[in-house]
N, C-alpha and C positions, 0 to 999 in steps of 0.2 A: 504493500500500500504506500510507499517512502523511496524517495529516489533522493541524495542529500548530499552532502560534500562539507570536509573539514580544512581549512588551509592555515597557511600563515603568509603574510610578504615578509621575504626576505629584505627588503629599503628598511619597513619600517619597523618590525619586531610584532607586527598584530597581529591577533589570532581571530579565525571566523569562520562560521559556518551557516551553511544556507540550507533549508530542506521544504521538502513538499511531500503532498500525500492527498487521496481521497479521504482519509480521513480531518474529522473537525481539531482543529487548534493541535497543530502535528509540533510545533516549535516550543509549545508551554510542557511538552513531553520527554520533547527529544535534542535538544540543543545546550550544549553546554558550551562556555570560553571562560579562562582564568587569564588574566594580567601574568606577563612575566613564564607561565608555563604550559598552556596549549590552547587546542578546541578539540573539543571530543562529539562524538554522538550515539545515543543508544535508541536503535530504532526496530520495527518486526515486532509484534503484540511488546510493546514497550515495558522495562522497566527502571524507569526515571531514577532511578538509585546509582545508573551501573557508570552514567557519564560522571557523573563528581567522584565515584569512585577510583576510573583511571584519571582525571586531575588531580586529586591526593594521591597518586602515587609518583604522578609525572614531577609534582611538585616537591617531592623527597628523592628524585634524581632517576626515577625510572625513565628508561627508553620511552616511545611509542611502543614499539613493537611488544617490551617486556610489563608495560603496562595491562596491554589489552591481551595476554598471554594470563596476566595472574587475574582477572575481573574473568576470561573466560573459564577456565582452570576451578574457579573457587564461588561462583557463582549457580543458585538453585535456575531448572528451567533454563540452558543456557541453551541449549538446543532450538530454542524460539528465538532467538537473540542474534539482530545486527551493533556492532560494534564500530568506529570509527575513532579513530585519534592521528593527531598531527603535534609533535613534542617542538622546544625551545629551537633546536638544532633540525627543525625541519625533514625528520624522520617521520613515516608513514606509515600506520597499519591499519589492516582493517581483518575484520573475522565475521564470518556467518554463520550459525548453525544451522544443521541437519535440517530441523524443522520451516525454516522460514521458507514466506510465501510463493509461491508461483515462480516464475521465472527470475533466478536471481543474477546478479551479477553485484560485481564489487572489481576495483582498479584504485595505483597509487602510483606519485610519481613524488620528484623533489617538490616539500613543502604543501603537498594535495594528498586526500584522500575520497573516496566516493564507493558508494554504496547504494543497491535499492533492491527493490523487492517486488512482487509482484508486476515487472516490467514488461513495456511493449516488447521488448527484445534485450537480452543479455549484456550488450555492448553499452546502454546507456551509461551506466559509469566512466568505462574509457572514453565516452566523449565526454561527459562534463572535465573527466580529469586534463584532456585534451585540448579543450575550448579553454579551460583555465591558465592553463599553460603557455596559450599563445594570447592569453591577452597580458594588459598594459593598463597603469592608471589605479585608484585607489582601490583597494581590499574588496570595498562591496559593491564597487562595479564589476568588478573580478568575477565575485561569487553570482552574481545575478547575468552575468552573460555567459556564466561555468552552466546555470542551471535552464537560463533560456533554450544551450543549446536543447539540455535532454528533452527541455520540450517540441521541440522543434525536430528531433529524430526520434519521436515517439511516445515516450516519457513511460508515463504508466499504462496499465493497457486497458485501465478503464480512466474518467475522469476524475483528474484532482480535482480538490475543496480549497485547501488552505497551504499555506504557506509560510515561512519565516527566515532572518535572518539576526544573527545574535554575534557582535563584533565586543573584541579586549581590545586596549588602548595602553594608557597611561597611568591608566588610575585603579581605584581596587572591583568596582563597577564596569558594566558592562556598556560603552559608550552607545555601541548600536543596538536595541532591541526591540525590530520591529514586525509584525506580524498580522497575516490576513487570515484573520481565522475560520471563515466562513463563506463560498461566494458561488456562484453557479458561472461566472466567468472564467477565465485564464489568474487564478493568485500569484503564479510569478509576474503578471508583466503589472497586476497592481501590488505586488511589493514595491518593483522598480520602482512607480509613481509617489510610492509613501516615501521612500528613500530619496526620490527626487526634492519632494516637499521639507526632508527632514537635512540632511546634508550640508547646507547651508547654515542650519542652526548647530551642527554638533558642537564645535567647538565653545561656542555660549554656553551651550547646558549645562558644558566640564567647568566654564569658568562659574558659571554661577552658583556651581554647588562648590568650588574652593573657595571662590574670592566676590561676593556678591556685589562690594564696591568696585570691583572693576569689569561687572557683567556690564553688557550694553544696555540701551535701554528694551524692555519688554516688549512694544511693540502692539500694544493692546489696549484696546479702548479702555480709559479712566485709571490707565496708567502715565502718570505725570514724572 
């Protein structure tokens, strides 16, 4: 039901990850980024426990790879379970078990990872890791043209719902966290729009939760 991707930019040190699904609010599930030590994601009959898991271990100096090794390893139900993680150093893993849905596929390259389940066709992760790989420009334009392509060579092999993407930065908060939870259109190309509309603002948000006397002004009626 999830086609997804974990990356890092090597320019800037940010971690992020984008995912979609015919299921409702697929990103309040399955999306994990930590400041300073990855992005993960735990997707396939979800359990939201297993991404913060491989970030505490990424963050006491585990690989990728040896991360999503001891979270598969040591994990109940692991057999129902997609895994993704991308570590500091831009190491890649991914694991699927037995169980997961329909046509799977999974691919990793420098700094990418991508995963999905229930797909049009097996290959979709090699393109999104693919399309990621040959683009250029900030993190979550990256991740949304990594995920346009899947949809674009098929995606899932029924219709997605919902959509998200969840960016580390700077700070100990998640700079980007935005998310279409709901829609009977295309959720990735209204991510992109939310992302378009937000983008501009990130950097304010960060400053206004440091230093409010030096945020800009709000911008909002009956704000003086």
């Amino acid at each position: 039901m999830t086609f997804s991707i974990a990356a890092r930019c090597a320019d800037t040190g940010m971690f992020g990850v984008a995912v979609s699904s015919s299921s409702p609010a697929v990103a309040a599930r399955c999306a994990y980024v930590r400041n300073g030590v990855g992005a993960a994601l735990s997707q396939n009959v979800t359990d939201p426990r297993l991404g913060d898991r491989i970030l505490d271990l990424m963050a006491l100096g585990a690989s990728a790879a040896n991360a999503v090794k001891i979270v598969s390893e040591t994990s109940p139900n692991i057999q129902y379970r997609q895994l993704l993680a991308v570590d500091g150093a831009g190491r890649a893993a991914v694991f699927s078990g037995s169980n997961a849905l329909g046509s799977v596929g999974k691919a990793s390259g420098p700094d990418v990872a991508s995963g999905g389940n229930l797909l049009a066709v097996d290959t979709i992760p090699r393109t999104i890791v693919e399309a990621f790989l040959a683009s250029k420009g900030h993190l979550a334009d990256r991740l949304l043209a990594a995920m346009q392509a899947a949809v674009d060579a098929g995606g899932e092999a029924g219709p997605i719902h919902s959509a998200g993407m969840k960016l580390a930065g700077d700070v100990t908060w998640p700079i980007v966290d935005l998310r279409v939870d709901w829609t009977e259109g295309c959720p990735i190309r209204e991510l992109a729009h939310v992302w378009k509309v937000y983008a501009p603002q990130l950097d304010d948000y960060v400053t206004r939760a440091l230093d409010p006397s030096k945020a800009p002004s709000y911008g909002v009626p009956g704000n003086r």
